[in-house]
N, C-alpha and C positions, 0 to 999 in steps of 0.2 A: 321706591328709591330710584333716582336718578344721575347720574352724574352729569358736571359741567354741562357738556353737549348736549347733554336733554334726554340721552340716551340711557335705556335702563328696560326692566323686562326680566323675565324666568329665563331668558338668553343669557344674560349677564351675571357674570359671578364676580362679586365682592368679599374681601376679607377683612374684620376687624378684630386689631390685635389690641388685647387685654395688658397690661404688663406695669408693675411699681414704679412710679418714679425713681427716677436716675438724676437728680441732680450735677448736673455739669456745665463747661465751658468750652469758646471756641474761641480763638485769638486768630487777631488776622495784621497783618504789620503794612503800611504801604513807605513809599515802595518796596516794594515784595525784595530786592535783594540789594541793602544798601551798600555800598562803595566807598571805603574813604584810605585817603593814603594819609602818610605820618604826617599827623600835625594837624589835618582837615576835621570839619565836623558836619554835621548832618541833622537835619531833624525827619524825626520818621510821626509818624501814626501808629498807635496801638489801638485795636478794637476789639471788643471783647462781648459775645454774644451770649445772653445768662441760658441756660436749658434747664427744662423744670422748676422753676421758682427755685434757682440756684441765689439764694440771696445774701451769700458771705464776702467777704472780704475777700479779693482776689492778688496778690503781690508776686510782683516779677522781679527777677534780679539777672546781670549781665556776668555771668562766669567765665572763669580765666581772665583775669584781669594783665594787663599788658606786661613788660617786664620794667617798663619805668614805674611802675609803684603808681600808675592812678588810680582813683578810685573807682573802684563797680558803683554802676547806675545800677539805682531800680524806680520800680514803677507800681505804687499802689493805685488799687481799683477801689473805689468804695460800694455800698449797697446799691446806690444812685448814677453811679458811673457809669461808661460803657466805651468809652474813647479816654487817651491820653496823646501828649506831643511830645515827649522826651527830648532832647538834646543832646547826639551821640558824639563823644569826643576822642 
């Protein structure tokens, strides 16, 4: 066994870990800290990366909704998905 570099030998110690799937997710938003003052709106990136053959439905919702009564955005993922572009108001 060798790794990348080519490098390998009874010198080398390797570990392989065993362990059940964990099916999960990772989201990633760009830009990373959006900005908007009263009245502005914004379009961001949702990315969303499946871990373990995580293959469900994934649905985001935006909590605390403002005090004029607009409505919460959300944001479903399908099996096939991986990005969304929301429009934040």
């Amino acid at each position: 066994m060798r790794n990348v570099q080519g490098n390998g030998g009874e010198e080398c110690g390797y570990r392989l870990i065993v362990a059940p799937q964990q099916p999960d997710i990772a989201l990633g938003i760009r830009p990373d800290n959006p900005r908007l003052g009263q009245g502005d709106a914004v379009a961001i990136t949702v990315s969303a990366v499946r871990k373990d053959e995580f293959d469900g439905d994934i649905r985001l919702a935006v909590e605390g909704e403002p005090q004029d009564g607009a409505a919460a955005r959300s944001i479903e993922f399908r099996p096939d998905d991986n990005e969304a572009a929301p429009r934040i108001e």
